[in-house]
C-alpha positions as CSV (number, residue, x, y, z in Angstrom):
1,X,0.2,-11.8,30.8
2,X,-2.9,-13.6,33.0
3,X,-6.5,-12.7,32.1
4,X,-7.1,-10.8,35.6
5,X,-4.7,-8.3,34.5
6,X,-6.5,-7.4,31.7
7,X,-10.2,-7.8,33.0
8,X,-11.2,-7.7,36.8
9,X,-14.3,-9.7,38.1
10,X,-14.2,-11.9,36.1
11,X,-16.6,-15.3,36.4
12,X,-14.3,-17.3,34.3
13,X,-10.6,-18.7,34.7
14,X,-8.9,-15.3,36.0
15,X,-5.6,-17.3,35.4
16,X,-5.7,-17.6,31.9
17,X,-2.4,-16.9,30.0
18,X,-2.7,-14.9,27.1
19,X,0.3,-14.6,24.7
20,X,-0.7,-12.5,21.9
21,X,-3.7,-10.1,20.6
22,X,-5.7,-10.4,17.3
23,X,-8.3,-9.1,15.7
24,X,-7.6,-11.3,12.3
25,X,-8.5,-14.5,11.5
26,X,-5.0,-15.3,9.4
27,X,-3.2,-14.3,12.5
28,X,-3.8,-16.9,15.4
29,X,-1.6,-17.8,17.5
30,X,-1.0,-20.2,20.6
31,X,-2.7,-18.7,23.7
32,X,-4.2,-15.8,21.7
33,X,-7.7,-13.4,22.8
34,X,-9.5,-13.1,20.2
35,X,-11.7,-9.9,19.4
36,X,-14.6,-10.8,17.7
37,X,-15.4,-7.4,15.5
38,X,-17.2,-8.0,12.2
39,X,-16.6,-5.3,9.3
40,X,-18.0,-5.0,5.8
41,X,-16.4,-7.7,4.5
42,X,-16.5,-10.1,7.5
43,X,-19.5,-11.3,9.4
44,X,-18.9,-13.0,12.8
45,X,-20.1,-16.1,10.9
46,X,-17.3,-16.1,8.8
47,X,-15.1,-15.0,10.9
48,X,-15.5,-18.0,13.5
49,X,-15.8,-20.5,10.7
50,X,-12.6,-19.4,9.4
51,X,-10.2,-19.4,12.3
52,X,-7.8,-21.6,14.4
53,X,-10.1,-21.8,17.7
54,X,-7.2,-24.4,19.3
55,X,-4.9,-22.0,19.5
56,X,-7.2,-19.4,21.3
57,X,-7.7,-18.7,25.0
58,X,-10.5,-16.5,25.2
59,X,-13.0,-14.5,22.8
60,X,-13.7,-10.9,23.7
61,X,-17.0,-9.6,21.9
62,X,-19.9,-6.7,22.0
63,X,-22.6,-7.3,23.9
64,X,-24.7,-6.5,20.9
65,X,-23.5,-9.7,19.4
66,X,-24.2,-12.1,22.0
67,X,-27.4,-13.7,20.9
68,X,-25.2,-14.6,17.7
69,X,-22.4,-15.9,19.1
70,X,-24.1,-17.9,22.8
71,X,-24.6,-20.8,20.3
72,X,-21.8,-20.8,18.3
73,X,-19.0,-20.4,20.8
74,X,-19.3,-23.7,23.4
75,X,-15.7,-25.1,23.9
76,X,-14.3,-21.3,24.6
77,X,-14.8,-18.8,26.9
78,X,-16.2,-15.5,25.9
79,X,-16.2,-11.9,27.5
80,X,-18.6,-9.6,26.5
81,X,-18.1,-5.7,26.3
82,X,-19.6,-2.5,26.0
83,X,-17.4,-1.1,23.3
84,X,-15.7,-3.0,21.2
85,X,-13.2,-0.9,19.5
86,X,-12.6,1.0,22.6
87,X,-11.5,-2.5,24.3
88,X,-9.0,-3.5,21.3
89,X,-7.3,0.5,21.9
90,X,-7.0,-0.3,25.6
91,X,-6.0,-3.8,26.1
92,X,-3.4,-3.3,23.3
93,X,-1.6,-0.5,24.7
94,X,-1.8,-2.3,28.1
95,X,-0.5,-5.7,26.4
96,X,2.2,-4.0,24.0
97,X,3.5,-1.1,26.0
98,X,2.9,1.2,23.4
99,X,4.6,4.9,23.9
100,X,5.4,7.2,20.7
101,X,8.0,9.0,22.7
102,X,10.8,6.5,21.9
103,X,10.7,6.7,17.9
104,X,10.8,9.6,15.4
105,X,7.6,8.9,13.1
106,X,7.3,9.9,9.4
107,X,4.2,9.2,7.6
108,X,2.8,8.5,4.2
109,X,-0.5,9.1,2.5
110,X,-2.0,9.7,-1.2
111,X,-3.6,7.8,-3.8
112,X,0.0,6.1,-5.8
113,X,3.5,6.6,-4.6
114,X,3.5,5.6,-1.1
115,X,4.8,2.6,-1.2
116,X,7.9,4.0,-3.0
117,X,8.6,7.1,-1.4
118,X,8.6,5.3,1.8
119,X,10.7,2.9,0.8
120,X,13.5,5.2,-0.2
121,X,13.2,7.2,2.7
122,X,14.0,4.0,5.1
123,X,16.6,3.3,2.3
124,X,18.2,6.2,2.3
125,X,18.0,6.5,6.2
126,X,19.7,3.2,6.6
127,X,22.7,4.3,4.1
128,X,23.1,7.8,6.5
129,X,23.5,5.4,9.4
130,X,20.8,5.7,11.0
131,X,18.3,2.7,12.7
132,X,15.3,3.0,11.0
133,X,12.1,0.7,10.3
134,X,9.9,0.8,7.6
135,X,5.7,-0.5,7.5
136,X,4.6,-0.7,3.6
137,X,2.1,-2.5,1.7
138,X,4.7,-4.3,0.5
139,X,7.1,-5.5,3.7
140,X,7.7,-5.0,7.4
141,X,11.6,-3.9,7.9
142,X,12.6,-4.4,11.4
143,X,16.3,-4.0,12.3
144,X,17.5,-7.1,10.3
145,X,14.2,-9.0,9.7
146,X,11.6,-8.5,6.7
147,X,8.0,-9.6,6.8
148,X,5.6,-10.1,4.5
149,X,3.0,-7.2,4.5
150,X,-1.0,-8.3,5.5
151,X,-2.3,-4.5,4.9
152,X,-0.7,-1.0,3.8
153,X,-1.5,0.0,7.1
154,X,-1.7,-2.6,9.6
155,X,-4.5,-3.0,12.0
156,X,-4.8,-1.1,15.5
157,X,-3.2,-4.5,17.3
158,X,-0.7,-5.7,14.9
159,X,0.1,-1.9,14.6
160,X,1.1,-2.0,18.6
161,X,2.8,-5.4,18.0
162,X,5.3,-4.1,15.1
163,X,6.0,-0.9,17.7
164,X,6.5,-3.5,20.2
165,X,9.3,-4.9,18.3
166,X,10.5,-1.3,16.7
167,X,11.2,-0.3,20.6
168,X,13.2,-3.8,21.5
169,X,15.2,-3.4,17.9
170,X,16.1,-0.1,19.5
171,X,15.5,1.6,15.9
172,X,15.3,5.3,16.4
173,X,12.4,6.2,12.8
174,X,9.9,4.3,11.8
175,X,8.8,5.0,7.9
176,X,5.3,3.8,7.5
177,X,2.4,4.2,4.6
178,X,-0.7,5.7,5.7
179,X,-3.8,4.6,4.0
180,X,-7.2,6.0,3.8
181,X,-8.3,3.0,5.9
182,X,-6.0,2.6,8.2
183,X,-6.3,6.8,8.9
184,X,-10.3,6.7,8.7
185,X,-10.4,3.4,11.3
186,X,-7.9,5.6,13.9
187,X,-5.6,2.6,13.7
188,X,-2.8,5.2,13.9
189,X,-4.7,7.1,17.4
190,X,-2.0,7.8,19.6
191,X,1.3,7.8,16.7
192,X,2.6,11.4,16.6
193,X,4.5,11.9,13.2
194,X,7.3,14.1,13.1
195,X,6.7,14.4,9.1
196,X,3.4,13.8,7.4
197,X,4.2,13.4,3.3
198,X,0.9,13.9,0.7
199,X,2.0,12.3,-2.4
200,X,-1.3,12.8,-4.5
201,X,-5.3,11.8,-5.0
202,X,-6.9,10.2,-7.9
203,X,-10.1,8.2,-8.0
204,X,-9.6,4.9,-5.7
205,X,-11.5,3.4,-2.5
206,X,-15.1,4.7,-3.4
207,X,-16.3,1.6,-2.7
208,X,-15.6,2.3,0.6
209,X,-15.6,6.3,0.7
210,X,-18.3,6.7,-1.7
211,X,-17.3,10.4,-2.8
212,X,-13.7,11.6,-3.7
213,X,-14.8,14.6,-0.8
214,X,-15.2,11.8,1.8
215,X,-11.9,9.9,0.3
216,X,-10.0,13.5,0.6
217,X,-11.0,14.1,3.7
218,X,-9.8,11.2,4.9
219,X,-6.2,12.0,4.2
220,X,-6.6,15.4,4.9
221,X,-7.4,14.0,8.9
222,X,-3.8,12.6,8.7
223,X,-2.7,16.3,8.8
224,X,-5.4,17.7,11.2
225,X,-4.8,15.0,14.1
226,X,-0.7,15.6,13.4
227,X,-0.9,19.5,13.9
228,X,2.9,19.2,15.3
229,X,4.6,18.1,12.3
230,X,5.9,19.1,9.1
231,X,3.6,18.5,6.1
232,X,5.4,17.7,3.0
233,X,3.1,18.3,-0.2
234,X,3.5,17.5,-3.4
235,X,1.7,21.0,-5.2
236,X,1.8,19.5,-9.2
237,X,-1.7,17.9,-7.3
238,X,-4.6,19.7,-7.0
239,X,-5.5,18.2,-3.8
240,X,-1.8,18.8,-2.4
241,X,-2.4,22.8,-3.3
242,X,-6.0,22.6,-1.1
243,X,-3.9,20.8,1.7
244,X,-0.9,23.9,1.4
245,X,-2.8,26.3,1.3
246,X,-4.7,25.1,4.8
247,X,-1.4,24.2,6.5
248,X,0.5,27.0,6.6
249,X,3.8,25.6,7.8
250,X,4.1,22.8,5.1
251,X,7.0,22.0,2.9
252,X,6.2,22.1,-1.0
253,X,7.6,20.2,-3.8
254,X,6.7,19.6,-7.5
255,X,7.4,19.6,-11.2
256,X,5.0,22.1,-12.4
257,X,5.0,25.3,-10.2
258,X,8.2,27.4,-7.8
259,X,8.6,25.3,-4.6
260,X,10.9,24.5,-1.9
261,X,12.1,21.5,-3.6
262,X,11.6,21.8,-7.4
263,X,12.5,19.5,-10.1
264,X,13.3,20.8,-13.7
265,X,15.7,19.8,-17.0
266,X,13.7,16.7,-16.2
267,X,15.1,13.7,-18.9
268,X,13.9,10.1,-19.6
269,X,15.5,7.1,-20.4
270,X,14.8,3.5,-20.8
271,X,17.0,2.6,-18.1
272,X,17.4,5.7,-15.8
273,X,15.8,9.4,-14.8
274,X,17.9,12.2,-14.7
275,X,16.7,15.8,-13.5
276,X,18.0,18.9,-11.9
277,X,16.7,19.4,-8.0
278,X,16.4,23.4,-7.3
279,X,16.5,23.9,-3.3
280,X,17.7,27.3,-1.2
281,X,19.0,28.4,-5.1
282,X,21.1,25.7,-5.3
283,X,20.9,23.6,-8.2
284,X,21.7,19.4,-7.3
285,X,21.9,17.0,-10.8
286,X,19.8,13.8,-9.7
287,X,20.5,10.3,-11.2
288,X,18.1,7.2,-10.3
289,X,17.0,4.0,-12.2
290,X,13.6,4.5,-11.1
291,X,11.4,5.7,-14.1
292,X,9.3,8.3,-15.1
293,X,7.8,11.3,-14.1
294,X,5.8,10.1,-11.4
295,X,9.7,8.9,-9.9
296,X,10.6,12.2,-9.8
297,X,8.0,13.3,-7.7
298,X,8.6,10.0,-5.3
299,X,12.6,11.2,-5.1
300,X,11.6,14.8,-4.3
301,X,9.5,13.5,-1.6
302,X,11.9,11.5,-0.1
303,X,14.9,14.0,-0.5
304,X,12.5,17.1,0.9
305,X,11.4,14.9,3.9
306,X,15.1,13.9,4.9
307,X,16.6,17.2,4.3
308,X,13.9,18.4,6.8
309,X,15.3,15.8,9.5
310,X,18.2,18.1,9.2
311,X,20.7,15.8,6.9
312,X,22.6,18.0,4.2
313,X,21.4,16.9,0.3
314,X,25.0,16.4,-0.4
315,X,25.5,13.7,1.9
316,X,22.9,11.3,0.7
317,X,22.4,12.4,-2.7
318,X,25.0,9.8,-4.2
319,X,22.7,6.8,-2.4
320,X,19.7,7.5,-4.8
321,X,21.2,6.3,-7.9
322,X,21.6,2.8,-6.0
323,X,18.1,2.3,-4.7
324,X,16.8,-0.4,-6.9
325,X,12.8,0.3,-6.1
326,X,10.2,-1.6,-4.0
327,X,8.9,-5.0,-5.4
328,X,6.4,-4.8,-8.0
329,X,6.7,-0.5,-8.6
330,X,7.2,-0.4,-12.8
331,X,9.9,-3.4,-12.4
332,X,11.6,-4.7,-15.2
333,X,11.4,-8.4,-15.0
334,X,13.2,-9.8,-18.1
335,X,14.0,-7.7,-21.2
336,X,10.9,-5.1,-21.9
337,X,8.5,-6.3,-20.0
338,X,7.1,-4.9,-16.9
339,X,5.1,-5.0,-13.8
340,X,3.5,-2.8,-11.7
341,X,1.0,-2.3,-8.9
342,X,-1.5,0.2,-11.2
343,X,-4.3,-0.5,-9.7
344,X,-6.5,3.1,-10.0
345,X,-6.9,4.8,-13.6
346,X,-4.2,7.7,-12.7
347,X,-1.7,4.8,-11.8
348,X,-2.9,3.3,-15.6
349,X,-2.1,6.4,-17.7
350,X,0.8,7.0,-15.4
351,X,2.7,4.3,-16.1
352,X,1.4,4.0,-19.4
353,X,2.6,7.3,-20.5
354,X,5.8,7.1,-18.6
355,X,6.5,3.9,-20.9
356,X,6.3,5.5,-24.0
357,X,8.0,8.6,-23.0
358,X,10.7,6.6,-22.3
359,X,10.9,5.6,-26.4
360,X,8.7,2.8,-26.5
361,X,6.9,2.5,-29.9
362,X,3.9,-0.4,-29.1
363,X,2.7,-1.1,-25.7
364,X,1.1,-4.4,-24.8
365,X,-0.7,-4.2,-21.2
366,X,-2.5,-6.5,-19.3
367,X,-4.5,-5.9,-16.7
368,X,-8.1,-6.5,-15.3
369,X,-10.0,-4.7,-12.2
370,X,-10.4,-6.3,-8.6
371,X,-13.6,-7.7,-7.9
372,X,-16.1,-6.1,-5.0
373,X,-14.3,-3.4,-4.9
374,X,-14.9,0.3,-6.9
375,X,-17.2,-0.8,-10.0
376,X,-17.1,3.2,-10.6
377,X,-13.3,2.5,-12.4
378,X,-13.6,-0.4,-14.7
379,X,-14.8,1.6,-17.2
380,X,-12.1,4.6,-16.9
381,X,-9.5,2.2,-16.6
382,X,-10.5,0.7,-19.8
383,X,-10.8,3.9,-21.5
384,X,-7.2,4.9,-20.3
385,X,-5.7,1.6,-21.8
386,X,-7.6,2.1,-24.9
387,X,-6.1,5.3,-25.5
388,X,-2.5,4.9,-24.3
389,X,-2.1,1.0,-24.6
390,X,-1.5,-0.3,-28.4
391,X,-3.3,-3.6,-27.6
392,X,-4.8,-4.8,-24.1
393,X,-5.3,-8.0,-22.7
394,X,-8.3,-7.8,-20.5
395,X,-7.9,-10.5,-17.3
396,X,-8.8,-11.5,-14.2
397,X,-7.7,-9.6,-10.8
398,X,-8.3,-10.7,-7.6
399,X,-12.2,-11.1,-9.0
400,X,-12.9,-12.7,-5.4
401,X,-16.9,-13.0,-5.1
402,X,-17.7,-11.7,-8.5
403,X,-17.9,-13.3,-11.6
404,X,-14.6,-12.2,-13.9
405,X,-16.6,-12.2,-17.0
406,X,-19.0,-9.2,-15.7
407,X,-15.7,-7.3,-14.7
408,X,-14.0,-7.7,-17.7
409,X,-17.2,-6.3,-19.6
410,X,-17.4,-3.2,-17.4
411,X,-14.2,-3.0,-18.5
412,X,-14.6,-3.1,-22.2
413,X,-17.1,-0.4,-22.2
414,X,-14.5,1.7,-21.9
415,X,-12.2,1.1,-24.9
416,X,-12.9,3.2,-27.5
417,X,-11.3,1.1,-30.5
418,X,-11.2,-2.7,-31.0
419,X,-8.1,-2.7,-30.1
420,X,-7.8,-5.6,-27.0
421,X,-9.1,-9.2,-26.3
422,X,-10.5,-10.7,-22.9
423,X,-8.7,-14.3,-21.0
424,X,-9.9,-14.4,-18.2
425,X,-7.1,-16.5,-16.8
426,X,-4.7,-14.4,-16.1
427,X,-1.7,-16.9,-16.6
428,X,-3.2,-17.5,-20.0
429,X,-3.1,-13.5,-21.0
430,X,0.1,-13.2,-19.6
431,X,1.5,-15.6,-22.1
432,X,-0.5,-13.9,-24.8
433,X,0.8,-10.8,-24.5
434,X,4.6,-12.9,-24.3
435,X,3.7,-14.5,-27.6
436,X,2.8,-10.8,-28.7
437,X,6.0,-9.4,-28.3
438,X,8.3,-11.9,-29.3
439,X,6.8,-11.4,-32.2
440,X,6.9,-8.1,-32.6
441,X,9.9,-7.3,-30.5
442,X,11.4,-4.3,-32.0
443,X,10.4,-1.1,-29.9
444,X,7.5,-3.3,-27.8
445,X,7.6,-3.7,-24.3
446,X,4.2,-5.5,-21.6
447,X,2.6,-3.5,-19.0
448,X,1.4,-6.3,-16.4
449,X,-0.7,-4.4,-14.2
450,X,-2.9,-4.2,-11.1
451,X,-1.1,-6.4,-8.5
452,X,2.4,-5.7,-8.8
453,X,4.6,-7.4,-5.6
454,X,1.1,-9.6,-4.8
455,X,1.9,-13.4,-4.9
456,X,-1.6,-14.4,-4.9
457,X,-4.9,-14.1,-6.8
458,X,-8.1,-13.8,-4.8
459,X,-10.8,-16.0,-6.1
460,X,-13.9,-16.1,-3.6
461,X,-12.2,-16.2,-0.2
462,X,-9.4,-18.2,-1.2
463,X,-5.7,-17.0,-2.1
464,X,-4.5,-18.7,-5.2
465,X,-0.4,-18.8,-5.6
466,X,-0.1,-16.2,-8.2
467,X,3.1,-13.7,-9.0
468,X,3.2,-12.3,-12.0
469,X,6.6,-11.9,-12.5
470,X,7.4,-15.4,-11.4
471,X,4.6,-16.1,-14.0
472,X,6.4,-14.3,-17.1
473,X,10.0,-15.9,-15.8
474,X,8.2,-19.4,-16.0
475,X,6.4,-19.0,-19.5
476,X,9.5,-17.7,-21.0
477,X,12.2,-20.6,-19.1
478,X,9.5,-23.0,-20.9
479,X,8.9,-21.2,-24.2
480,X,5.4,-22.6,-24.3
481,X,4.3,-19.7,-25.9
């Protein structure tokens, strides 16, 4: 596409090419307009200092920024606008094509369990035959081809883009995760969701929403802007019952209370859930190797949401037991110890508990709190492992501007008994904890926690390589421990 047919009147090169949209710095590419949009934790400074300018055409910036930028922009062009955000909504529907009509759109959103519910609801789409694409913290699915995920929910552009590619892949759903973000910034303005699934809400984000009113209400305008489709709520929440009892039409499902799709005879094991699924007064035994209570939930999401597309529970039913879980979600890495994402203090005593449920005697976690991000957790989170944790190893995750020795002490406040020590460097806690259960193996398994399928640590505003479960494979290979 040329620059005129974006912008008319224009006193630069009309003739331009322009090959792609961004609005983020990691994702410049040849013959690319740029927006300029600073945010609260990018300033324009940063942003300019940080990018590829070779490979852009043009800049496309507020007016309210040009003093800033006159300066610092001299090789490039630069358009200035009005409105910003209003700019980025038009030009990438006029660059992408974007149209909701051709896709059938099912949505995400809650505090934990997005990333697998909408996992297994792609998966189990894909076994029923059907085309379907999936957008998750984790990956990108698109027909055949998996990308590595920059956000839970992608910006408004690279949003468009993925659509872009849904509609030429010809896939018929598109599975996506809906964070408080990515809802509260209207990058999803203009998706209408056929299904809209509330998995739960516990304390996360008030760094950005400041109250857990503001951070509710944020996922509650999921439901409001979507007044066409289905809500699926999970009612063992007490946020999901607020949410039911406003949407009238929504489907329910839980553990705790009668529901459309109700989970009971529910049994734990070290290597698999079983439970019985009540639906219509039928009764359907459920088998997956997904674990814990806060699985079951996940499944009954998942089987409530495709049932409601109109497929039979018997005919997808047997596909559960082979879904293997999304990267990073309480995965076994080798023998008894674990990762997971458990990032929020619900997540913590979640998994925690689930663990020794499932007949583990002694617990070893490690984990640590991200850095300029909710300070308002540390502290709970630290309580939580105190209690439900044997012995804690208190580290370093993604500290990025802060200094990992103040975290780790907010932390500590929170543990009740002496029972954990503080690395800092995460690989060397890691091993700790190995060195700890090889030594007491019997009945022992590790919690890492906090970044789960995250391949990097975040140390100012660099990315370190950093997986943990490539980390544990390594220390044990080398038995350096």
């Amino acid at each position: 596409m040329r620059l005129k047919e974006i912008f008319k009147n224009l006193s630069i090169d009309s003739n331009l090419e322009i090959k792609d949209l961004s609005v983020d710095p990691r994702c410049i590419f040849k013959d690319t307009l740029f927006f300029i949009k600073g945010g609260k934790n990018f300033d324009i400074f940063s942003i300019l200092n940080s990018i590829n300018k070779e490979n852009v055409s043009v800049f496309v910036a507020s007016y309210k920024d040009k003093d800033k930028l006159i300066d610092l922009i001299k090789d490039k062009p630069v358009i200035f606008v009005k409105d910003i955000d209003k700019e980025i909504k038009r030009i990438s529907n006029l660059f992408y094509g974007f149209d909701n009509k051709y896709f059938k759109c099912i949505a995400i959103t809650g505090t934990n369990g997005k990333t697998t519910t909408a996992t297994l609801i792609w998966y189990l789409l894909k076994k029923l035959n059907k085309r379907a694409s999936l957008i998750s913290t984790v990956k990108y699915c698109i027909k055949d081809k998996e990308l590595q995920a920059l956000y839970t929910t992608p910006d408004y552009i690279l949003l468009r883009k993925i659509f872009k590619e849904i509609k030429e892949a010809n896939d018929e759903f598109v599975v996506m995760e809906a964070s408080s973000h990515g809802i509260e910034q209207n990058r999803l303005e203009g998706i209408k969701f056929l299904r809209c699934i509330f998995t739960n809400l516990s304390r996360d984000h008030l760094d950005y929403h400041k109250t857990m009113t503001n951070y509710f209400n944020a996922k509650r305008k999921l439901f409001i802007t979507n007044k066409n489709a289905i809500p699926i709520i999970n009612i063992d929440d007490f946020y999901g019952r607020q949410l039911i009892r406003e949407f009238k039409n929504s489907i329910a499902y839980g553990t705790r209370f009668s529901c459309d799709f109700f989970a009971k005879n529910i049994v734990l094991y070290k290597d698999r859930t079983e439970f019985d699924l009540l639906y219509k007064n039928n009764l359907y035994h459920i088998k997956s190797i997904l674990l814990g209570r806060h699985n079951v939930l996940n499944i009954l999401a998942a089987i409530a949401c495709i049932s409601s597309l109109g497929f039979d529970i018997r005919d997808f039913i047997e596909f559960i037991i082979s879904f293997k879980g999304a990267d990073g979600r309480l995965e076994k890495v080798i023998e008894d110890i674990f990762v997971d994402y458990a990032h929020t203090p619900d997540a913590l005593k979640k998994v925690l508990t689930t663990l020794r449920e499932i007949g583990y005697k002694r617990i070893i976690c490690v984990f640590g709190c991200g850095g300029n991000r909710d300070k308002g957790k540390r502290k709970m989170m630290g309580k939580i492992a105190s209690f439900y944790a044997d012995f804690s190893f208190v580290t370093s995750d993604n500290p990025r501007k802060e200094d990992p020795k103040v975290i780790c002490r907010q932390i500590i406040t929170g543990f009740k008994k002496d029972n954990y020590k503080v690395i800092l460097d995460r690989y060397e806690a890691i091993k700790s904890a190995i060195k700890f259960y090889f030594d007491n193996k019997k009945d022992t398994c590790i919690l890492i926690a906090g970044k789960g399928h995250e391949d990097y640590q975040i140390i100012e505003d660099k990315k370190i390589p950093f997986k943990d479960k490539e980390v544990v494979k390594e220390i044990i290979k080398n038995g350096n421990f």
